[in-house]
N, CA and C atoms as an extended XYZ file, in Angstrom:
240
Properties=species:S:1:pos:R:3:atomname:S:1:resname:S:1:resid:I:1 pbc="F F F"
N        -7.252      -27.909      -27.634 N   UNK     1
C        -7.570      -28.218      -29.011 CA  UNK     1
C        -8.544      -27.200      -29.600 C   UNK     1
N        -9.718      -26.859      -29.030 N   UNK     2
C       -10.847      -25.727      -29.137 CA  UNK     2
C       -10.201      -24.395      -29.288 C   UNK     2
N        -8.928      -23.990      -28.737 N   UNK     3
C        -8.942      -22.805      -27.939 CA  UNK     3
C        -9.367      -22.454      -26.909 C   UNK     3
N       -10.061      -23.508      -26.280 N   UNK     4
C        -9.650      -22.816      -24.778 CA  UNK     4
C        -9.275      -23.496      -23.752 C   UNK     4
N        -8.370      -23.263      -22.518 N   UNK     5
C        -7.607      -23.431      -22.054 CA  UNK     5
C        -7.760      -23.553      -20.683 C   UNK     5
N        -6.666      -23.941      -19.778 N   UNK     6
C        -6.601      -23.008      -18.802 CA  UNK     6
C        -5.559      -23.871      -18.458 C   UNK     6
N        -5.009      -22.724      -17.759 N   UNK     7
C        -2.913      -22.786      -17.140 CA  UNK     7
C        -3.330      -22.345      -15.651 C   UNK     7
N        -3.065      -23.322      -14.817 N   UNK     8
C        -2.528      -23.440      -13.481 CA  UNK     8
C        -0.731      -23.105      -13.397 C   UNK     8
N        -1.026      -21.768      -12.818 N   UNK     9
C         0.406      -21.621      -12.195 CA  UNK     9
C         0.929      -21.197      -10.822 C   UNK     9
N         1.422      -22.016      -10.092 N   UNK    10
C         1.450      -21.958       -8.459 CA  UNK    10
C         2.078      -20.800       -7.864 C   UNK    10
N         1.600      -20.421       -6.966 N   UNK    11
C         1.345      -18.858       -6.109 CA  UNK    11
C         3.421      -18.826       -6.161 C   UNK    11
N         3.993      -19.711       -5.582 N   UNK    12
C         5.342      -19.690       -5.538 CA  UNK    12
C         5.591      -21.270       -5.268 C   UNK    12
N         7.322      -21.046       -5.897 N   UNK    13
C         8.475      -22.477       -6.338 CA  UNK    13
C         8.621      -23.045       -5.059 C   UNK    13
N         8.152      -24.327       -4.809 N   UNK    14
C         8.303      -24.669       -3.405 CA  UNK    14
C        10.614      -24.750       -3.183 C   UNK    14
N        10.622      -24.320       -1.737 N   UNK    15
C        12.173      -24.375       -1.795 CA  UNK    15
C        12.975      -23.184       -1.992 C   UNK    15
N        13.674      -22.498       -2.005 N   UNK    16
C        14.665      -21.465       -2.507 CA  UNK    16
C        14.565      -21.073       -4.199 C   UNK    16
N        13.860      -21.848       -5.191 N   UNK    17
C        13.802      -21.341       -6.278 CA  UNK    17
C        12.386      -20.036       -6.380 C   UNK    17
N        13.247      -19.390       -7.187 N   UNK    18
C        12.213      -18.830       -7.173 CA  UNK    18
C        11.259      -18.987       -8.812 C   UNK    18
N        10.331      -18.565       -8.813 N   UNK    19
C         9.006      -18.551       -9.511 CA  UNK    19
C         7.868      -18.574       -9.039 C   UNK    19
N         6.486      -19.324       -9.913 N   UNK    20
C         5.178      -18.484       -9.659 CA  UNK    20
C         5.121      -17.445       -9.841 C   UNK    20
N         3.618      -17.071       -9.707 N   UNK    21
C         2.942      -16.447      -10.056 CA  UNK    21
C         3.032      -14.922       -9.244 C   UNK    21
N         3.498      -15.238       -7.733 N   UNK    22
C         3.546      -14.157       -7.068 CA  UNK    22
C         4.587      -13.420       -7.344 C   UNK    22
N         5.808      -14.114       -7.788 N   UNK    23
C         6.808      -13.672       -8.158 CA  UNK    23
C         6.714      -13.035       -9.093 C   UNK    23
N         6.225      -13.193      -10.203 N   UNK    24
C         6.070      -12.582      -11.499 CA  UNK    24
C         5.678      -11.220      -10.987 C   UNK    24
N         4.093      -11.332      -10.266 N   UNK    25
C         3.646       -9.643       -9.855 CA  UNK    25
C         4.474       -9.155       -8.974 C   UNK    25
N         5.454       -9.512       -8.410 N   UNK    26
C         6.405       -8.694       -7.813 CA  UNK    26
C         6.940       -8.235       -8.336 C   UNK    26
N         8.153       -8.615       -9.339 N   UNK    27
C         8.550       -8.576      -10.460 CA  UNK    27
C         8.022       -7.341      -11.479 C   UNK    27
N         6.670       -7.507      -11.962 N   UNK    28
C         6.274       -6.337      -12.289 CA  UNK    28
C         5.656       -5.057      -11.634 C   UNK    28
N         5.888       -4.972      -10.254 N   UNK    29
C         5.674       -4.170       -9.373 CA  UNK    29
C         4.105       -3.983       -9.361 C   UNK    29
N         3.762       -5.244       -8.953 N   UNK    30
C         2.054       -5.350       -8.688 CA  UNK    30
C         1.972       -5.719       -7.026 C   UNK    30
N         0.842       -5.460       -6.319 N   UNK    31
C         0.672       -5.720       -5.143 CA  UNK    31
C         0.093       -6.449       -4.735 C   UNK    31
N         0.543       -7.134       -3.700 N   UNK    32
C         0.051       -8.450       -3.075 CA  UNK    32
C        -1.065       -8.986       -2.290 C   UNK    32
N        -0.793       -7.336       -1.565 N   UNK    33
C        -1.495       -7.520       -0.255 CA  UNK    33
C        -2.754       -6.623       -0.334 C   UNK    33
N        -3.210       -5.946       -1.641 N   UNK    34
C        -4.587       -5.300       -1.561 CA  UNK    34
C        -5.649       -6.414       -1.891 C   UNK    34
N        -5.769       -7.679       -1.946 N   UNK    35
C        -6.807       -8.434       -2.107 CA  UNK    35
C        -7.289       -8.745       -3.538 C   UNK    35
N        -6.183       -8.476       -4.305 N   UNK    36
C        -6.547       -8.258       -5.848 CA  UNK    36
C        -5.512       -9.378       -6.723 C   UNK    36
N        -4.112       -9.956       -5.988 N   UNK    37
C        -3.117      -10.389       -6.114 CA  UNK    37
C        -2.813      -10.431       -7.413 C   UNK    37
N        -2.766       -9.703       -7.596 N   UNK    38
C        -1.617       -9.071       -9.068 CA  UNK    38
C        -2.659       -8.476      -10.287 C   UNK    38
N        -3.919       -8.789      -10.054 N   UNK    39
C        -4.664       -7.893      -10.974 CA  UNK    39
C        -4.928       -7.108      -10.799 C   UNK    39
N        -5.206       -6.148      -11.962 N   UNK    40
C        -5.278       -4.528      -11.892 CA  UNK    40
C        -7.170       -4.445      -11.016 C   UNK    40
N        -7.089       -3.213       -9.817 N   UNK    41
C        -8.541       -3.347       -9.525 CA  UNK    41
C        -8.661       -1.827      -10.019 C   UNK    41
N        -9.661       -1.584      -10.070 N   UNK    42
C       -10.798       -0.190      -10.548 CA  UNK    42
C        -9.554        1.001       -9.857 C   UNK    42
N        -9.402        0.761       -8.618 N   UNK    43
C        -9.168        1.537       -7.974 CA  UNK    43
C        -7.185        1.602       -8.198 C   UNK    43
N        -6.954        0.879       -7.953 N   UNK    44
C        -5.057        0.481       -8.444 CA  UNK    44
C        -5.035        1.407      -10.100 C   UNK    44
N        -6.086        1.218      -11.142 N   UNK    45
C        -5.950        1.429      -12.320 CA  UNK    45
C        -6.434        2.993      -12.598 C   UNK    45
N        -7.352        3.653      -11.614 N   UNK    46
C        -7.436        4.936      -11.357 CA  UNK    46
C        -6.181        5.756      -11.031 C   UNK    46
N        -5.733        5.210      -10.050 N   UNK    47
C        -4.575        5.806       -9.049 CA  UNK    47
C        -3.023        5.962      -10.135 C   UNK    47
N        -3.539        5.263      -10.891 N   UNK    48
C        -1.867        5.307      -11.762 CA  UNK    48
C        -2.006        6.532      -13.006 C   UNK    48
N        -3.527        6.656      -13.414 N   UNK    49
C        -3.618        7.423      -14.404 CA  UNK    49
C        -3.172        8.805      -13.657 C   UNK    49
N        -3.883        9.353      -12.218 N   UNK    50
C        -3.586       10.561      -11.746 CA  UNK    50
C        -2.433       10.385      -10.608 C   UNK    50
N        -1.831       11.591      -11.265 N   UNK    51
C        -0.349       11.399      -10.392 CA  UNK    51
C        -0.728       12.160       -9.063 C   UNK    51
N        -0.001       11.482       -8.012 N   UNK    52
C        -0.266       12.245       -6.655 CA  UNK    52
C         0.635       12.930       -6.217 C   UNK    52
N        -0.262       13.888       -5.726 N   UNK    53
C         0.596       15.158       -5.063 CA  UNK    53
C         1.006       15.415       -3.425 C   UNK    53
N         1.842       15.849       -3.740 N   UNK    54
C         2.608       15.434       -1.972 CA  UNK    54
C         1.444       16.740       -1.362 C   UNK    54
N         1.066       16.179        0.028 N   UNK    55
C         0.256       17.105        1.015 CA  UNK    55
C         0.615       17.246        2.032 C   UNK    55
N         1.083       18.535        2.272 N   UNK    56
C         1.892       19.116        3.668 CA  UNK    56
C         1.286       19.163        4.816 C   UNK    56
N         1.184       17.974        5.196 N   UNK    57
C         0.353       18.307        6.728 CA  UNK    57
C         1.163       18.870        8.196 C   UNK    57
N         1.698       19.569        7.672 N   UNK    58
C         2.639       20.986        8.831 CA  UNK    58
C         2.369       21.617        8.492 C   UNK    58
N         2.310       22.787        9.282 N   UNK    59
C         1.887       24.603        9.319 CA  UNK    59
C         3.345       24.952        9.528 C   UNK    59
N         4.354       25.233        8.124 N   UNK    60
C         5.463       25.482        8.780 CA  UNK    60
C         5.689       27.007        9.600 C   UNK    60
N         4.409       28.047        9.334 N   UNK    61
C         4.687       29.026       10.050 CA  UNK    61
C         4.443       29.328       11.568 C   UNK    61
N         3.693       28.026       12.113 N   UNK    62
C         3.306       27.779       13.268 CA  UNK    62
C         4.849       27.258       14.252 C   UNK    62
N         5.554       28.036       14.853 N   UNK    63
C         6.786       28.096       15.335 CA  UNK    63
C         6.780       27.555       17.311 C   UNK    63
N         5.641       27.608       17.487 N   UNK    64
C         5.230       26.913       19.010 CA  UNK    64
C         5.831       25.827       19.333 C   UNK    64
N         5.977       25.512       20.718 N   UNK    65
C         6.864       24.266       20.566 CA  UNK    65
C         6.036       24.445       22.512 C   UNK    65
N         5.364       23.185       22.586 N   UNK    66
C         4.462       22.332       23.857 CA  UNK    66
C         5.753       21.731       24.487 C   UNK    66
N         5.712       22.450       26.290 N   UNK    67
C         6.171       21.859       26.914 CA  UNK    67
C         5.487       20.279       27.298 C   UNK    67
N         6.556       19.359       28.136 N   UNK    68
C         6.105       18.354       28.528 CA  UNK    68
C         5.040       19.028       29.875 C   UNK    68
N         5.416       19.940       30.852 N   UNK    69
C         4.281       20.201       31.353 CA  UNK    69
C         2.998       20.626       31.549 C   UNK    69
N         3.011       21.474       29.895 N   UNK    70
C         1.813       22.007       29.452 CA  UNK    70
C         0.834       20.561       28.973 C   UNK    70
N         1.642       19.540       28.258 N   UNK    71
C         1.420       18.233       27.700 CA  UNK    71
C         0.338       17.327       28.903 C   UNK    71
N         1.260       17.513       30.003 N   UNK    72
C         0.515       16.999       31.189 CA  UNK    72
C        -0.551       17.484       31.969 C   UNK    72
N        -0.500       18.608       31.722 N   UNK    73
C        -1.688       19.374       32.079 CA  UNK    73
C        -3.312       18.936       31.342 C   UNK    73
N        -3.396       18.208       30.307 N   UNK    74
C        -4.252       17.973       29.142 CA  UNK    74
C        -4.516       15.933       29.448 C   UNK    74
N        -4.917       15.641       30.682 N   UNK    75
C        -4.946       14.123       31.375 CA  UNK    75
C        -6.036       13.839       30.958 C   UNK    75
N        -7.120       14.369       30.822 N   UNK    76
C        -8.749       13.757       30.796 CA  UNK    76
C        -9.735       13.456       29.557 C   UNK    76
N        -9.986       12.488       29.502 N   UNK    77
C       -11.016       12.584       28.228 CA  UNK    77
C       -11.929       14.002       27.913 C   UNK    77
N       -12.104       14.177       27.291 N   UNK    78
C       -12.272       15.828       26.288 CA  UNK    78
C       -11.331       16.816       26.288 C   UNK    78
N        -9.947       16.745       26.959 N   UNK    79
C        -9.229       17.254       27.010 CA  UNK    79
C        -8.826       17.689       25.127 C   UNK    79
N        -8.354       19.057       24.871 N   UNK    80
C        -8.255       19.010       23.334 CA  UNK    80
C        -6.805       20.294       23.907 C   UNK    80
C-alpha cells in the first residue's frame, strides 16, 4: 500500500517444473556458484567491462621433448 514491498521468490519449482529464482539467473547467464547468487559483485561487474585476453602459457619455440627416464631421474623433494 506504502510502496514498499517485498516478493519472496523460491531458489527453484519444487518437481520437474521449472522456475525460481535460480532459474531466472541461469537463464540470464548469471552465476551460481561465486557466492553472490545472481547478483552482480564488484568483481563479476569489473570483469565484464574489460575484455580478456587469451595468455599463452607455452613457449612454442621450446621444441624439447623429456624422456620418461630423464622424468625418473628427478624422485626427490627439491628435485626441479
Amino acid at each position: 500500500q506504502d510502496g514498499c514491498s517485498l516478493k519472496f521468490d523460491h531458489p527453484v519449482v519444487p518437481g520437474l517444473t521449472k522456475g525460481g529464482w535460480m532459474e531466472k539467473v541461469k537463464e540470464q547467464g548469471g552465476e551460481l556458484t561465486d557466492g553472490f547468487w545472481g547478483t552482480r559483485s564488484l568483481i563479476s561487474a569489473s570483469s565484464e567491462t574489460n575484455s580478456l585476453s587469451v595468455v599463452n602459457m607455452i613457449n612454442n619455440d621450446v621444441k624439447r621433448i623429456i624422456t620418461e627416464e630423464e622424468l625418473s631421474q628427478h624422485n626427490k623433494d627439491g628435485d626441479a
